[in-house]
VMD Tcl script that builds the backbone (N, CA, C; Angstrom):
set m [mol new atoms 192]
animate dup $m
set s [atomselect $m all]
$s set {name element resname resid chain x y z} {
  {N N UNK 1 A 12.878 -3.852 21.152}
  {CA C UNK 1 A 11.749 -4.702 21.494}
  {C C UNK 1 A 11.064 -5.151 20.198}
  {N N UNK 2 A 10.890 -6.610 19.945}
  {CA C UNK 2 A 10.023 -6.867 19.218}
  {C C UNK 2 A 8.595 -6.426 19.251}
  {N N UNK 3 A 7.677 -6.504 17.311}
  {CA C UNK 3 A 6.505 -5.774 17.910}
  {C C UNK 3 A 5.532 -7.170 18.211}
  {N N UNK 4 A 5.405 -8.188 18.685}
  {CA C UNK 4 A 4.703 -8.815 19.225}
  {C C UNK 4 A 4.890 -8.296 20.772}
  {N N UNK 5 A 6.488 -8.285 21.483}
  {CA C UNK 5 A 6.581 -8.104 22.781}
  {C C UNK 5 A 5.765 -6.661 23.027}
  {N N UNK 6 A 5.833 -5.415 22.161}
  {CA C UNK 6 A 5.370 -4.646 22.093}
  {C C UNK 6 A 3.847 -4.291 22.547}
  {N N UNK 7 A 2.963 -4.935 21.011}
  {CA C UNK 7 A 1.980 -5.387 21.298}
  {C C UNK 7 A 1.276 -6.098 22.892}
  {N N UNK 8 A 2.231 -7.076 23.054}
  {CA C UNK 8 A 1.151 -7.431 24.106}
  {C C UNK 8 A 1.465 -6.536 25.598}
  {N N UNK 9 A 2.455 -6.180 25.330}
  {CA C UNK 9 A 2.751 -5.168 27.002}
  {C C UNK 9 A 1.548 -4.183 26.808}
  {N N UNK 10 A 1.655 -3.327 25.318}
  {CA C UNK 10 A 0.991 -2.251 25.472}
  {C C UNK 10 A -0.824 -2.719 25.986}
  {N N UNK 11 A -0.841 -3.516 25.330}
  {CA C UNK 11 A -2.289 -4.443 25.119}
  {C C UNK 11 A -2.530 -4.881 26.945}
  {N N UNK 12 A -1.577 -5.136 27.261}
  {CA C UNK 12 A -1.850 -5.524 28.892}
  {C C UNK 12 A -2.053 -4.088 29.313}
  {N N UNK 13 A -1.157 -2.971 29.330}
  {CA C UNK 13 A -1.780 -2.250 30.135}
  {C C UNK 13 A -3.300 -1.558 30.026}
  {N N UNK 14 A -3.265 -1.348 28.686}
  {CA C UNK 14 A -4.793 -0.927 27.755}
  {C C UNK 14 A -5.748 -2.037 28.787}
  {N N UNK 15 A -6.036 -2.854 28.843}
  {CA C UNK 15 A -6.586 -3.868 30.114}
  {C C UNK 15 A -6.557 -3.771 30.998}
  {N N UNK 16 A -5.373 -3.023 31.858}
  {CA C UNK 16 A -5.489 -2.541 33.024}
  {C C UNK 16 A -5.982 -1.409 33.370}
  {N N UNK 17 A -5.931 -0.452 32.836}
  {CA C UNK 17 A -6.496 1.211 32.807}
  {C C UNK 17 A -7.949 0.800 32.244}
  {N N UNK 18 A -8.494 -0.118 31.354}
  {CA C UNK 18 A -9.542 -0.387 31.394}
  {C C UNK 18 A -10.732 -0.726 32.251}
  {N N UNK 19 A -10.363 -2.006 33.046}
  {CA C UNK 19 A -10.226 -2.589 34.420}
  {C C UNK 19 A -10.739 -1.554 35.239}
  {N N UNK 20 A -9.463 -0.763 35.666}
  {CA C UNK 20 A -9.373 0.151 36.352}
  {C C UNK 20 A -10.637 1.292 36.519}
  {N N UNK 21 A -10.993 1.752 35.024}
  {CA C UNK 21 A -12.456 2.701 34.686}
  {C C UNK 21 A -13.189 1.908 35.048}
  {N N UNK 22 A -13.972 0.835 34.960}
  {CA C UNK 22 A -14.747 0.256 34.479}
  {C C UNK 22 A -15.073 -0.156 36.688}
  {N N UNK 23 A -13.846 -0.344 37.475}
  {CA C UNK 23 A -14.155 -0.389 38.896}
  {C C UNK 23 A -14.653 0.689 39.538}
  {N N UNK 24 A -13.928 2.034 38.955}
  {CA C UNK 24 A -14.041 2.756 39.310}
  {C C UNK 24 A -15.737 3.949 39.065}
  {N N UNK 25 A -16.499 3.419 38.138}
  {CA C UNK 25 A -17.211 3.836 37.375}
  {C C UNK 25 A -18.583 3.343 38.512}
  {N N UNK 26 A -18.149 1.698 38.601}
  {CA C UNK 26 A -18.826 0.733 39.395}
  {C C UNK 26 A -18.993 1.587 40.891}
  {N N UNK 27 A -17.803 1.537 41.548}
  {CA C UNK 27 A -18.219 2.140 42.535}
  {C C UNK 27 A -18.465 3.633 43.381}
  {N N UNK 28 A -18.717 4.589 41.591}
  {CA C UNK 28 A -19.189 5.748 42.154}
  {C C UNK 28 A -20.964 5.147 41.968}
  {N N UNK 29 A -21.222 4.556 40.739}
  {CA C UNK 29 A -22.286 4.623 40.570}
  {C C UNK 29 A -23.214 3.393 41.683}
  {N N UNK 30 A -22.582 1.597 41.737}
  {CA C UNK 30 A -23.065 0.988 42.673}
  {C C UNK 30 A -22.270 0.673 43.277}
  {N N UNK 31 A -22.014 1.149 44.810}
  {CA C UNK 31 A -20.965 0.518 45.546}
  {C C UNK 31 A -20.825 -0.450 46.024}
  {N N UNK 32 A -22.355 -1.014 46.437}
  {CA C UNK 32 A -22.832 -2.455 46.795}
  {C C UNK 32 A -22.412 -3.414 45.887}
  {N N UNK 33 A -22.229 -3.666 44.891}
  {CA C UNK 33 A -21.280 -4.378 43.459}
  {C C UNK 33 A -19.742 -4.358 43.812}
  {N N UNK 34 A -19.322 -3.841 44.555}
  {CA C UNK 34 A -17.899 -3.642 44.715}
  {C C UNK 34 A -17.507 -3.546 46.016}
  {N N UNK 35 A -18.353 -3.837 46.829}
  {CA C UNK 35 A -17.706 -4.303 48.166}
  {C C UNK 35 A -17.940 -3.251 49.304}
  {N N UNK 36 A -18.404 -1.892 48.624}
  {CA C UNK 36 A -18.377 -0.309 49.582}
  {C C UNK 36 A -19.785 -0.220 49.948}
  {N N UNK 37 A -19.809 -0.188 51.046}
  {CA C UNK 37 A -21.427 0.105 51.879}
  {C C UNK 37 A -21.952 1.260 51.655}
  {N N UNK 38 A -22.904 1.447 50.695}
  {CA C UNK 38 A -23.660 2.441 50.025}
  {C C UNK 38 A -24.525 3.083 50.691}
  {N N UNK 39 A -25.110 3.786 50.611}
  {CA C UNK 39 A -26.369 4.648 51.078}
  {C C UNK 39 A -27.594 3.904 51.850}
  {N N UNK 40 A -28.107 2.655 50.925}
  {CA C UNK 40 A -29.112 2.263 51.258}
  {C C UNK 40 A -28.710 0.972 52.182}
  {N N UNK 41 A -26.963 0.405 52.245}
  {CA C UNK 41 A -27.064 -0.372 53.393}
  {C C UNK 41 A -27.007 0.436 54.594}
  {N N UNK 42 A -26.197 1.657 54.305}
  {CA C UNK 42 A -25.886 2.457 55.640}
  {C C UNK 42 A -27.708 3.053 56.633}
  {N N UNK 43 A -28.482 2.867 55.361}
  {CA C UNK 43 A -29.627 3.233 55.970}
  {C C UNK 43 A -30.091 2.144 56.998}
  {N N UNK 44 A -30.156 1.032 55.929}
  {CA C UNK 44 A -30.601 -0.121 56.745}
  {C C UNK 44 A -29.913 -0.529 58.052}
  {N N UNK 45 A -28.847 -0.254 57.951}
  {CA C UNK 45 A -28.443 -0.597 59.399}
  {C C UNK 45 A -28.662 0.608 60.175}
  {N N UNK 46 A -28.986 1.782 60.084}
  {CA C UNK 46 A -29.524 2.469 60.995}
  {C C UNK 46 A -30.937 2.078 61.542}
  {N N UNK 47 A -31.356 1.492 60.381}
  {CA C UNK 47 A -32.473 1.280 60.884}
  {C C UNK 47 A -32.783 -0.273 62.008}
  {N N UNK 48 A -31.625 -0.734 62.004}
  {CA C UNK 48 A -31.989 -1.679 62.744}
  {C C UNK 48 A -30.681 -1.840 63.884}
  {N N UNK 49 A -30.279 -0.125 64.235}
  {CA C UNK 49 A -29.853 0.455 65.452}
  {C C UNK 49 A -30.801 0.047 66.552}
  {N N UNK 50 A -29.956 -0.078 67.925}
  {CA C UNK 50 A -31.090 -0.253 68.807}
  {C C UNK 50 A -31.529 0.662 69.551}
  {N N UNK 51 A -32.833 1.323 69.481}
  {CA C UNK 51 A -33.338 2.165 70.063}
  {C C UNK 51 A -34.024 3.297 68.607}
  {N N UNK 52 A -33.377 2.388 67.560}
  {CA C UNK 52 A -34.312 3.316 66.298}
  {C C UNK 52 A -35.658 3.707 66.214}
  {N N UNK 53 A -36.194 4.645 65.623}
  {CA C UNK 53 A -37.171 4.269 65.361}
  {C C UNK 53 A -37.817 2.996 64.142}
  {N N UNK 54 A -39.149 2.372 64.845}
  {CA C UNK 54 A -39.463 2.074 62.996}
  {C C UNK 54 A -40.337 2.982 62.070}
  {N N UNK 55 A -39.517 3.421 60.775}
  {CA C UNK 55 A -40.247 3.600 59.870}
  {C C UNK 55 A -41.150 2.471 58.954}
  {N N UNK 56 A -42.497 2.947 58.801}
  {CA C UNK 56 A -43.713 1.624 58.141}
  {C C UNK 56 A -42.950 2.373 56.560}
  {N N UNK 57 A -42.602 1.279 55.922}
  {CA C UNK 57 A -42.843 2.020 54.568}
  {C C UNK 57 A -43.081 1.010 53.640}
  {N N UNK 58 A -43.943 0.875 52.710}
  {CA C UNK 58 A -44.643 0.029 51.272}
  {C C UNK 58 A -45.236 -0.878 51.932}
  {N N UNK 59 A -45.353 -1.955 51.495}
  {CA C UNK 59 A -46.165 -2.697 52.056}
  {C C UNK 59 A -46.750 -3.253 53.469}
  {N N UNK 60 A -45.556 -2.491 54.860}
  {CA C UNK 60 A -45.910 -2.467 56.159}
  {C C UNK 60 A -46.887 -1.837 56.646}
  {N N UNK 61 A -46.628 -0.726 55.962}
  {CA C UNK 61 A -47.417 0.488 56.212}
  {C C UNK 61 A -48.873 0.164 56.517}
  {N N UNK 62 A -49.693 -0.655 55.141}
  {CA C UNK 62 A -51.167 -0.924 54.962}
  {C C UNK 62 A -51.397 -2.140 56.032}
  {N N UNK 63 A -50.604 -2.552 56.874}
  {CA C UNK 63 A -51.642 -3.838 57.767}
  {C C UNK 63 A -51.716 -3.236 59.143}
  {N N UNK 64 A -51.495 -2.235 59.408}
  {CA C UNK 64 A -52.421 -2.251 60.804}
  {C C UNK 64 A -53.743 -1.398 60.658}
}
mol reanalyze $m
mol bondsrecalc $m
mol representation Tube
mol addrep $m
């Protein structure tokens, strides 16, 4: 193998295993960035289950 052919194979995969961390990093830390329904959507749609309760929270809370 020539070292240009060399070079760029190795260089492609170095990009892919890169890639790869860099998704994977994404969706432990935000999953919502990457397509995986996280904590705080899974909340929200509980919360707008039917028969939920409502929780008042931040600024709902103060108007009644």
């Amino acid at each position: 193998m020539s070292d240009t052919v060399f070079t760029v194979f190795t260089g492609g995969i170095a990009v892919f295993f890169a890639a790869s961390l860099v998704y994977v990093i994404l969706l432990v830390f935000l999953p919502e960035w990457v397509g995986v329904t996280g904590k705080v959507a899974l909340d929200a749609e509980k919360a707008h289950a039917k028969g939920s309760e409502v929780k008042e929270t931040g600024f709902g809370k103060h108007l009644n």
